[in-house]
C-alpha positions as CSV (number, residue, x, y, z in Angstrom):
1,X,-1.7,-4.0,21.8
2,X,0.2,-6.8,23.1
3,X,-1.8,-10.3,24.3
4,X,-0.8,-12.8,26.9
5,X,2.0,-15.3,25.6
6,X,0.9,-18.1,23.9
7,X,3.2,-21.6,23.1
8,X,6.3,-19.5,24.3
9,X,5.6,-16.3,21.9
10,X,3.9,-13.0,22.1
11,X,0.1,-12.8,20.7
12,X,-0.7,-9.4,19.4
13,X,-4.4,-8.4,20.3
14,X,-5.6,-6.1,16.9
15,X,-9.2,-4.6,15.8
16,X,-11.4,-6.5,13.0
17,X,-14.0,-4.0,12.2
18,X,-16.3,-6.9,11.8
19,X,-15.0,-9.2,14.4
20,X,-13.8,-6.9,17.2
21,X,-10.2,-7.9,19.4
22,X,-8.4,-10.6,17.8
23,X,-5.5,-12.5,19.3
24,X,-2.6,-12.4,16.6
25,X,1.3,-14.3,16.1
26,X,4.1,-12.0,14.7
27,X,3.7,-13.4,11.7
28,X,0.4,-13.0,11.2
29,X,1.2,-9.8,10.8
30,X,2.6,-7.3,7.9
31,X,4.2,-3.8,9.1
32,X,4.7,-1.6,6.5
33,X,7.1,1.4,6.5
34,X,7.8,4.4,4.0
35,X,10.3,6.8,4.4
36,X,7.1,9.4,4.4
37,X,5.5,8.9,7.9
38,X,2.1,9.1,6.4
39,X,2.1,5.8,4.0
40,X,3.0,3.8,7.1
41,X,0.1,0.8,8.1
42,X,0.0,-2.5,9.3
43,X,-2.2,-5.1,8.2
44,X,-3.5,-9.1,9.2
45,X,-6.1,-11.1,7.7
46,X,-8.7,-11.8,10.8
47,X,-8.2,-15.2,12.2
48,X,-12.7,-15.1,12.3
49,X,-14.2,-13.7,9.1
50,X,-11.0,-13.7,6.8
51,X,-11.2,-10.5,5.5
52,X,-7.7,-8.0,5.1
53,X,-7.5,-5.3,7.8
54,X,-5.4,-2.3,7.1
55,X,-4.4,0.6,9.3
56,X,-2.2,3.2,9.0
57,X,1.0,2.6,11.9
58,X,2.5,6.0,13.4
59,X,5.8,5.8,14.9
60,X,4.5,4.5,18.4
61,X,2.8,1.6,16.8
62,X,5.7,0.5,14.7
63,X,7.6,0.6,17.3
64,X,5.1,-1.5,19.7
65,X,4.9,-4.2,16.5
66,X,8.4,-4.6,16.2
67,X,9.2,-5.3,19.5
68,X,6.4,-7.5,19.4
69,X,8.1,-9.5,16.5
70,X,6.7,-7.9,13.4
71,X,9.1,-7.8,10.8
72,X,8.8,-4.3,9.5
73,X,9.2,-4.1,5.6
74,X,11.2,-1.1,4.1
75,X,10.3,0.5,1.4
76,X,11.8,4.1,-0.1
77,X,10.1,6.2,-2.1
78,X,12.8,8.4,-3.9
79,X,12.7,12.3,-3.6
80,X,12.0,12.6,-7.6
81,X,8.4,10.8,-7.4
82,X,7.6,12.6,-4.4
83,X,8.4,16.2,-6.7
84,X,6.2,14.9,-9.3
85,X,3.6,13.9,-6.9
86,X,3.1,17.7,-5.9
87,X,2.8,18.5,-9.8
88,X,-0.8,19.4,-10.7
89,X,-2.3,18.3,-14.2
90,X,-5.0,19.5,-15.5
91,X,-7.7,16.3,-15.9
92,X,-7.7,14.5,-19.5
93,X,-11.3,15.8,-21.1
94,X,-13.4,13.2,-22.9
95,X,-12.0,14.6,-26.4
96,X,-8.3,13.1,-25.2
97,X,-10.0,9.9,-24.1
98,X,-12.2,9.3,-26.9
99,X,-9.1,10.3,-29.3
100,X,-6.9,7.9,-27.7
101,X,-9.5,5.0,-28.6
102,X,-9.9,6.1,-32.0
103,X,-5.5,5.4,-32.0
104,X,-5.7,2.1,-30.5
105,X,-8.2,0.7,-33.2
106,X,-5.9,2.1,-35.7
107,X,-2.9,1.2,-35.0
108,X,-1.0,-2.0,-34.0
109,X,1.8,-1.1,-32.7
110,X,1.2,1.5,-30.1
111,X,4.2,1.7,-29.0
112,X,5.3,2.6,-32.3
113,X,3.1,5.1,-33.2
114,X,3.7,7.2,-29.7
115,X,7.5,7.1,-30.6
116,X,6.8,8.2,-33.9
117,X,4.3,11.0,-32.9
118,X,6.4,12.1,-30.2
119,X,4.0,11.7,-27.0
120,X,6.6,9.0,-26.0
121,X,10.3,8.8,-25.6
């Protein structure tokens, strides 16, 4: 993963799908970390085409970006969305969404009009 040093500083060697290897800085590139192993990635722009690359980044590839350089950015997602996330719903059927239009034209204050009928708090 790591390159040759360049001006003094560690180049990190990456995969464009387009492009192939690439020869990255540090700060070229964004590390990404969730307290839920599985949201983890890491992604650059390629230096060559310019298009975003994203890929997930287990534990052994954080770990090989950071000491590379990467500053890793923390995020937390808390224990209540990740309850709800498990929550099934059944899918909205064309009646709901077709209903819900009808609303909008009718009314002008939406937000209103949800208090009112109770579907928001």
């Amino acid at each position: 993963m790591f390159g040759r040093k360049r001006n003094n500083g560690i180049t990190i060697k990456a995969s464009c799908p387009e492009c192939g290897d690439v020869e990255l800085l540090p700060r070229q590139v964004r590390l990404v970390i969730w307290n839920t192993l599985e949201k983890n990635y890491y992604s650059f722009v390629c230096p060559r085409c310019f298009e975003e690359v994203c890929k997930p980044a287990n534990e052994v590839v954080a770990e090989q970006l950071t000491s590379g350089g990467v500053i890793a950015e923390h995020y937390h997602i808390p224990e209540e969305v990740k309850e709800s996330a498990s929550i099934t719903m059944p899918p909205i059927t064309p009646e709901e969404v077709s209903n819900f239009v009808i609303d909008l034209g009718q009314v002008e204050d939406v937000v209103s009009a949800m208090k009112k009928d109770g579907r928001r708090k």
